[in-house]
N, C-alpha and C positions, 0 to 999 in steps of 0.2 A: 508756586515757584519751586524749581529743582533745589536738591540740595546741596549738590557739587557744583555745579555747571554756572558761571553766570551768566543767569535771564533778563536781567536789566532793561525794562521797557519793553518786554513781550507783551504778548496779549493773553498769553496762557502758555504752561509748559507743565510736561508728565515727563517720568524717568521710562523706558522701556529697555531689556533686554535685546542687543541685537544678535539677531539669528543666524545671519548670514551676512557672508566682507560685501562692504559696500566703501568702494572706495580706498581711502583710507582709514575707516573706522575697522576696528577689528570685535570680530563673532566671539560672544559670550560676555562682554561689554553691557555693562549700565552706561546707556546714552538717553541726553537729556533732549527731549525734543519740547520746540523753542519757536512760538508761531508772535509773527509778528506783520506789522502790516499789509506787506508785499509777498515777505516770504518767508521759508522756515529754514531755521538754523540747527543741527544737529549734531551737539556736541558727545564725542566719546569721555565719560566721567572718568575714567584713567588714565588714559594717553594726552586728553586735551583737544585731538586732532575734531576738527568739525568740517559737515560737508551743509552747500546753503541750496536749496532750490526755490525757486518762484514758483509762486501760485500758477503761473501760467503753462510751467511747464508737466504740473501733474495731470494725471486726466482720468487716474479712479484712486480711491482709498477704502479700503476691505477692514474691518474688524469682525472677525467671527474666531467661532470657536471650532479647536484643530482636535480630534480624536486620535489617539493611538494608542497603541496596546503595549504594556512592559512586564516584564517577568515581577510575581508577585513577592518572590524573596530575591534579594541581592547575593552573589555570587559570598560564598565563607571567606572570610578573613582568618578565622583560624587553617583553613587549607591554604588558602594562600601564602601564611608563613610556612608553617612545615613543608610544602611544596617547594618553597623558596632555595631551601638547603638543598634540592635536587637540582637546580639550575632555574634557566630561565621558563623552559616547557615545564619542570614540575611545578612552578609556581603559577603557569598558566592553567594546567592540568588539577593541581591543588583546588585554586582558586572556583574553579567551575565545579567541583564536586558537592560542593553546597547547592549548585545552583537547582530552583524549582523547573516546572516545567510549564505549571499554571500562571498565566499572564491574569492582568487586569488593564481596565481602562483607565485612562486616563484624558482628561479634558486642557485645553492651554487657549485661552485667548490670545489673539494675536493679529497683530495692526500689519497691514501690508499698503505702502506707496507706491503706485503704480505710474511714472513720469517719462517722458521725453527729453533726452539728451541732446545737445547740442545739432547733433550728427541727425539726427532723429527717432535712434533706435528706442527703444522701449526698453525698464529698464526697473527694476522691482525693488524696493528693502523691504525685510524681513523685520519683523519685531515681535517679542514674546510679550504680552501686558503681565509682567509678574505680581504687580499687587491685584490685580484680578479687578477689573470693570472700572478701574481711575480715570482709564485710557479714553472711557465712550464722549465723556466732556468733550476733549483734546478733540477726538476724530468728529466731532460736532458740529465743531466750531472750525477743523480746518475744513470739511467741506466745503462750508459755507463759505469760506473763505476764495477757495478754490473754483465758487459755482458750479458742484458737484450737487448733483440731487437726491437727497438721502432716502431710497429706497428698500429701509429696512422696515418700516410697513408694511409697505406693497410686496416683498417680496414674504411676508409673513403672511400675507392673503394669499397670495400664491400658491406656498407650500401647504397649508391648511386647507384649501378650497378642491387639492387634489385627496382628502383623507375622506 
């Protein structure tokens, strides 16, 4: 059970980061996702605001892991200040003189619900797994929910059988 949000006769619930506005939940948000028999409830853990879909209406669920690259030292804070005293460019100017040039990777789990809207459209939420792999339960158990076919085997023979 979430720690904010009340779950109260789920079936199962994990906290996730969301990514991107979905609705009225707002990006960068701990929301608590909230599977229960029919359907999932997903509540925003600071605003409150929650959006509910039916099983019937999803029709993929993705957890994989997202690649990107970031600069491997964070921009100077002490240029930032001293830059500060020049205005607003010096402190933008400041701030980047620290900055490296060499990146590193970086890995992020992340759960995507792919559903159908009323209208019909198609229609995606984003989600970061920030405690890293809580999330695979959750997306387990809503496939199955959802009678989704978990093709994260097959799709492991797949990418292996081409090496």
């Amino acid at each position: 059970m979430a720690f904010f949000a009340n779950t109260e006769g789920s079936i199962i619930s994990e906290r996730f980061k969301l990514l991107k506005e979905a609705g009225e939940l707002t990006p960068g948000h701990i929301c608590d996702v909230a599977l229960y028999e029919d359907h999932l409830i997903i509540t925003d853990c600071i605003s409150k605001n929650t959006a509910q879909l039916d099983y019937k209406q999803i029709i993929n669920v993705l957890y994989e892991d997202i690649k990107y690259t970031v600069p491997k030292k964070a921009p100077g804070l002490g240029g930032l200040i001293v830059g500060s005293f020049f205005g607003g460019m010096g402190a933008i100017i400041g701030g980047l003189a620290g900055a490296s040039k060499e990146t590193k990777t970086v890995y992020m789990k992340c759960l995507t619900i792919i559903y159908n809207t009323a209208t019909r459209d198609t229609k995606r939420i984003y989600f970061e797994d920030t405690s890293c792999f809580t999330g695979k339960k959750l997306v387990a158990k809503l496939k199955e929910l959802c009678g989704i076919e978990d093709n994260t085997k097959r799709e492991n023979e797949i990418k292996h059988s081409h090496l």
